[in-house]
C-alpha positions in Angstrom: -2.8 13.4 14.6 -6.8 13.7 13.3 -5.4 15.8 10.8 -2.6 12.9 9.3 -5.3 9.9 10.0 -8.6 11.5 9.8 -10.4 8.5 9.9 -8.1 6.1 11.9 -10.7 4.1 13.7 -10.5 2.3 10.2 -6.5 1.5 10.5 -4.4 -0.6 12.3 -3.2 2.5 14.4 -6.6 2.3 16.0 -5.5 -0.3 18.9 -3.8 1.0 21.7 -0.1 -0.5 21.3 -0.3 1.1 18.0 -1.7 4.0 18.8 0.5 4.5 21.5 3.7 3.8 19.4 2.3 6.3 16.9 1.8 9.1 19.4 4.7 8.9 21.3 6.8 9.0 18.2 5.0 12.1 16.5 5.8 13.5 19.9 9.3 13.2 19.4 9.7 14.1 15.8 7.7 17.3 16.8 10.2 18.6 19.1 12.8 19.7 17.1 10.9 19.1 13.5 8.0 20.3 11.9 5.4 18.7 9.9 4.6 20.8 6.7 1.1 20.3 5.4 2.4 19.8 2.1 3.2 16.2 3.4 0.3 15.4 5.5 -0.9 13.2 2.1 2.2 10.9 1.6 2.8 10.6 5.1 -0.9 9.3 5.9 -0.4 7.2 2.6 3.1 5.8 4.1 1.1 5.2 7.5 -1.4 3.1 6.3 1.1 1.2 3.9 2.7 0.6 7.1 -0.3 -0.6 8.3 -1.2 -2.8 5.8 2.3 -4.5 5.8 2.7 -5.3 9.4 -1.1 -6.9 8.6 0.2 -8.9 6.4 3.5 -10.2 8.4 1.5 -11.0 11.3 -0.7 -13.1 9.2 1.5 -14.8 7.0 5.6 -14.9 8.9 6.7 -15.6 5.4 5.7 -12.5 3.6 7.9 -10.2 2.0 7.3 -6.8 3.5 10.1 -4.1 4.0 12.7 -4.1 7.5 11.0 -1.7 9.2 7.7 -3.6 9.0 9.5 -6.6 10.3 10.9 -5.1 13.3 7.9 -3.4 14.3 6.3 -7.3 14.0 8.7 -8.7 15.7 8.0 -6.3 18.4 4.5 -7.0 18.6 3.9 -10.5 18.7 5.4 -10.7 22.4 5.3 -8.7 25.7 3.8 -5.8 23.9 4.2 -3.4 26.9 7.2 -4.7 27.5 10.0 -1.7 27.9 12.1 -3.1 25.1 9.6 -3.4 22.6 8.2 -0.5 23.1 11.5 0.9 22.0 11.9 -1.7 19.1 8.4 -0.3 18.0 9.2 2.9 18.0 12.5 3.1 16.2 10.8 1.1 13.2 7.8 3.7 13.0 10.5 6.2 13.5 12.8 4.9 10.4 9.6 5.2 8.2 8.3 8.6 9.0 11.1 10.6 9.8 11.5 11.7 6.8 8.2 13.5 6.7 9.3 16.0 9.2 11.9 18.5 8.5 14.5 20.3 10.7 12.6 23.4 12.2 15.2 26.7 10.9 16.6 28.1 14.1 15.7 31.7 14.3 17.9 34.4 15.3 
C-alpha cells in the first residue's frame, strides 16, 4: 500500500475506518488480480479524489460528489464498525478501484 499512498499520513485514508476499508479491499482485489505499476499513478490520483470527495460530503450533505462517494458517506457517519457498513464501505471503495487491477492470466 506505501507504494500506491506513499505519503498517506496526509490523506483521509490515514484514520483507521478508512484505512481499514482500504486494506481489506486491496486484499481482496489482490487475490485473483494484480496491480500493474503502470497504474500505481492514476489509482493513487483516484484514491485521493476519493478522498477529497467523501471530505466534502461529510461537510456539506448537499454537495454533488459521485455515487460511490455517497455510499461510502453514508456508511460512515453511523456505527462505523458496525458489520453492515463495513460492507457498504467496502463495496463503494471497491466500485472505484476495481478497475485498477486486472484479471491475473492463468498459467498452464
Amino acid at each position: 500500500m506505501q507504494g500506491v499512498l506513499p505519503d498517506i499520513k496526509n490523506t483521509r485514508w490515514r484514520n483507521r475506518t478508512d484505512f481499514y476499508t482500504l486494506f481489506v479491499g486491496f486484499g481482496q482485489l489482490l487475490r485473483g488480480n494484480a496491480l500493474p505499476k503502470y497504474e500505481l499513478d492514476s489509482l493513487r490520483k483516484t484514491l485521493l479524489q476519493l478522498g477529497e470527495q467523501i471530505d466534502k460530503r461529510l461537510a456539506n450533505q448537499k454537495a454533488q460528489v459521485p455515487n460511490a462517494a455517497v455510499a461510502y458517506v453514508r456508511a460512515v457517519e453511523k456505527g462505523s464498525s458496525d458489520k453492515a457498513r463495513r460492507a457498504a464501505r467496502h463495496e463503494a471503495l471497491l466500485t472505484v478501484i476495481k478497475k485498477y487491477f486486472p484479471t491475473k492470466a492463468k498459467q498452464v
